[in-house]
C-alpha positions in Angstrom: 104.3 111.9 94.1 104.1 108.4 93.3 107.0 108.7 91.0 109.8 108.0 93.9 107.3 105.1 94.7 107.6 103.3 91.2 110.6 104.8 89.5 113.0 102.1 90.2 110.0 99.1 89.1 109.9 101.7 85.7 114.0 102.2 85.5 113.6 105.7 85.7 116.7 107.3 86.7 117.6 110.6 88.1 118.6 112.3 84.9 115.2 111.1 83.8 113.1 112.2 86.9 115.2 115.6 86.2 113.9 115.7 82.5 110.2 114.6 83.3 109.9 117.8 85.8 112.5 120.2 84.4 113.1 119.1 80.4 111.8 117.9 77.3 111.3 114.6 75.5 114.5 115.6 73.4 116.5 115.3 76.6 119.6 112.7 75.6 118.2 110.6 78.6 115.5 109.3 76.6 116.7 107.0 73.7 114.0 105.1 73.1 111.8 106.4 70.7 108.4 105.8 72.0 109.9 107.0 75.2 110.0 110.2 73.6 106.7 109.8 72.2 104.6 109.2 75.2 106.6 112.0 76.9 105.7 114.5 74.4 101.7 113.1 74.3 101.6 113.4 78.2 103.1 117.0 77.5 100.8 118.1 74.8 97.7 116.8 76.7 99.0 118.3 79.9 99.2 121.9 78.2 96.6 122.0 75.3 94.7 119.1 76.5 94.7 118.1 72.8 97.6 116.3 71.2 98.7 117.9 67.3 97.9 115.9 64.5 101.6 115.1 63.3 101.9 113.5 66.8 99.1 112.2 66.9 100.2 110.6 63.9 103.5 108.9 64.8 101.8 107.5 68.6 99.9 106.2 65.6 102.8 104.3 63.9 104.2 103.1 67.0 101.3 102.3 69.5 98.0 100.4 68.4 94.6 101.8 68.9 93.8 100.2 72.5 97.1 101.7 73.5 96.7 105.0 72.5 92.9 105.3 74.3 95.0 103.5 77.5 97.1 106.8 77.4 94.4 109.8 77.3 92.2 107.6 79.5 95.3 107.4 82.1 96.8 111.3 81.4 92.8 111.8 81.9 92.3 109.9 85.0 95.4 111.5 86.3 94.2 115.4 85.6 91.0 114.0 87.4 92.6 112.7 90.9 94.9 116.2 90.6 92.0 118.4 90.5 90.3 116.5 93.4 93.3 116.3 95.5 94.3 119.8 94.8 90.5 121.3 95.2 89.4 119.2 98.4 93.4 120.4 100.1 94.1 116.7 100.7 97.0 116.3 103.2 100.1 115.5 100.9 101.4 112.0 101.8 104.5 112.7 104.5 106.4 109.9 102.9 106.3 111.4 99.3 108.4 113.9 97.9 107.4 117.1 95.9 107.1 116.7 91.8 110.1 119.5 91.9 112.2 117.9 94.4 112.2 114.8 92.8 115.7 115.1 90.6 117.0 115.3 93.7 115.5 112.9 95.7 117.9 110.7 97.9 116.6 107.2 95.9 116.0 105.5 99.4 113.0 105.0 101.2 109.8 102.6 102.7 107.1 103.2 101.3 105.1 103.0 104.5 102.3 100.3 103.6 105.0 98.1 102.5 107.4 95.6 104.1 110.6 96.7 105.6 112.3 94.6 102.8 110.9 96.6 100.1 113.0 99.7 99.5 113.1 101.6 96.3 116.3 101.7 94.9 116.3 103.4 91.5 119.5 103.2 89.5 121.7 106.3 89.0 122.3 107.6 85.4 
């Protein structure tokens, strides 16, 4: 899961990691609004593959038109590379933790293309 790979670039902490797997967008970890927003679009899209229209509305209000056909292209392209992964039983990468071990992943690791220098340290909430 490319998660531990980029969560301490994105400042995503281990309360958060916890709420993206196991919680909600109303988790208290998320105080930013359009935090909250994209969390519960990525949700919707994930579940219904549609988002509702009083969502839809407020990623309206907060995120302009190029950004909001950025995110269903990405949550898109993302559903595609899971269904080829999952259907074609790619090896899972031995460096990468499971999406439900992630809240408690240990924070520290190489990724194993990159230098020696460059391990992830995500901050702890």
């Amino acid at each position: 899961m490319h998660v531990a790979y980029f969560a301490a670039k994105a400042r995503l902490g281990r309360t958060q990691l916890a709420s993206l797997t196991h919680g909600s967008p109303d988790d208290a970890c998320w105080a930013d609004q359009r935090d909250r927003l994209l969390i519960g679009a990525v949700d919707a899209l994930h579940d219904t593959s549609d988002v509702p229209e009083p969502l839809w509305g407020q990623l309206a209000a907060e995120f302009s038109e190029a950004e909001l056909l950025d995110l269903l292209l990405l949550c898109g392209w993302y559903h595609a590379i899971s269904f080829a992964a999952r259907a074609t039983r790619l090896e899972l990468e031995s460096w990468a933790p499971a999406f439900t071990a992630a809240a408690a992943w240990q924070w520290s690791f190489t990724h194993p293309t990159s230098p020696a220098d460059s391990t992830a340290s995500a901050p702890r909430n």
